[in-house]
C-alpha positions in Angstrom: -189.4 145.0 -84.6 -186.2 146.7 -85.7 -182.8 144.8 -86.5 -179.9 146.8 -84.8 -176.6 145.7 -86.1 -173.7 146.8 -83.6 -169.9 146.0 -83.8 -168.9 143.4 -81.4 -165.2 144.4 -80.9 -164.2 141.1 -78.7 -165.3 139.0 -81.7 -164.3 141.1 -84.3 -167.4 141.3 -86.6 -171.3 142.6 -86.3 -174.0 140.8 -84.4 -177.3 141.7 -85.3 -180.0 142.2 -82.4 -184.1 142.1 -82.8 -185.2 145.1 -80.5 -188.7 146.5 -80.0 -189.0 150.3 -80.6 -190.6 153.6 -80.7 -190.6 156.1 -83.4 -189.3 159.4 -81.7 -189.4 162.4 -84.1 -186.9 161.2 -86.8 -185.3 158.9 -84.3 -186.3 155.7 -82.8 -186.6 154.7 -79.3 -184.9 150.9 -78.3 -184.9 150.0 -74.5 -181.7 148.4 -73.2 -183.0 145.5 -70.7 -181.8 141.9 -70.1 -183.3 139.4 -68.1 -180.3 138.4 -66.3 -179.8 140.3 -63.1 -177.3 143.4 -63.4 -176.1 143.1 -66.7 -177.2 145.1 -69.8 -177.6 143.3 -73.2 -174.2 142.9 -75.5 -175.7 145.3 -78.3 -175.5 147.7 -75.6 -172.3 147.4 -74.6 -171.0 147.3 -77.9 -172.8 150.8 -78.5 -171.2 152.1 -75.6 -167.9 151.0 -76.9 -169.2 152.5 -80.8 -172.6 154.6 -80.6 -172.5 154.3 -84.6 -175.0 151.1 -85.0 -177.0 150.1 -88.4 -180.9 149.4 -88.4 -183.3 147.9 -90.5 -187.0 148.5 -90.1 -189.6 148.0 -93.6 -187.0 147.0 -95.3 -184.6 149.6 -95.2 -181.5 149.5 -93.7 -179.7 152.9 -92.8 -177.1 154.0 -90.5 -177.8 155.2 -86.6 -175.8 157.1 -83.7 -176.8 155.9 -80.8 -177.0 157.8 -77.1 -178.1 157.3 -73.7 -179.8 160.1 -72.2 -180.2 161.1 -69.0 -181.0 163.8 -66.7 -184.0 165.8 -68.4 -183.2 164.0 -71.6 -183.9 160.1 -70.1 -187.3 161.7 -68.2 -188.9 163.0 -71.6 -188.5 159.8 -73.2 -188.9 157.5 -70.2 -192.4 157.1 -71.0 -191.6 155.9 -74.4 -189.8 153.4 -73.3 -192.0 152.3 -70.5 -194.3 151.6 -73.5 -192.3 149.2 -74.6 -193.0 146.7 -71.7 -190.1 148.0 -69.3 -192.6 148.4 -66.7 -193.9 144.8 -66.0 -193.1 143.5 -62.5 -190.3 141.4 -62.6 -189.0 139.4 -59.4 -185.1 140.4 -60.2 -184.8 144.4 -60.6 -183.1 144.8 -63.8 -181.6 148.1 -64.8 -183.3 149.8 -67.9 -181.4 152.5 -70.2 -183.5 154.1 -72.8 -181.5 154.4 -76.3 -182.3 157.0 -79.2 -181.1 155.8 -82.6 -180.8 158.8 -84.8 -180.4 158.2 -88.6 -177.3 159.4 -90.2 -176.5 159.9 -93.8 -172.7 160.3 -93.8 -171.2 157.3 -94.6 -171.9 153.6 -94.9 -171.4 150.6 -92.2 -168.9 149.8 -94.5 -166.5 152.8 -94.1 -167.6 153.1 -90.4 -166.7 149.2 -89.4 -164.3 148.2 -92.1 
């Protein structure tokens, strides 16, 4: 499990999200998916608001620009994130994004959120 910290602008401060993942090259692979019909989960939308997100996985904690691919890009890491359970029947549809953390070095969450 990976702890991905993303700035919740409506509150003002960080919430901090438990997400499964899979490693992806240097990146890591998180799947956006909520239970409740049609609506994504808040660390989402706050990283659609601010891509640059925090994560700690073995203890280290390290900062993370976050995308949404699509096109060619969402179907080469689909099956990644299929992998991560995306693919059980469910009676509701629920929309699915795929998300690539990438590490950055530049600055801190500090200097980023204030």
């Amino acid at each position: 499990i990976l702890l991905l910290h993303t700035f919740d602008s409506l509150i003002g401060r960080v919430i901090s999200s438990p997400v499964f993942y899979r490693p992806y090259g240097e990146s890591f692979i998180v799947a956006a998916i909520n239970e409740s019909p049609g609506q994504k989960p808040a660390w989402y939308q706050n990283l659609k608001v601010d891509p640059m997100v925090e994560i700690e996985l073995n203890g280290m904690t390290r900062l993370a620009w976050a995308t949404t691919p699509v096109g060619r890009q969402r179907a080469a890491i689909w099956p990644h994130v299929r992998s991560l359970g995306c693919d059980a029947p469910s009676v509701i549809p629920r929309p699915i994004s795929g998300v690539v953390l990438t590490p950055v070095e530049s600055h801190t969450s500090k200097e980023h959120w204030g």
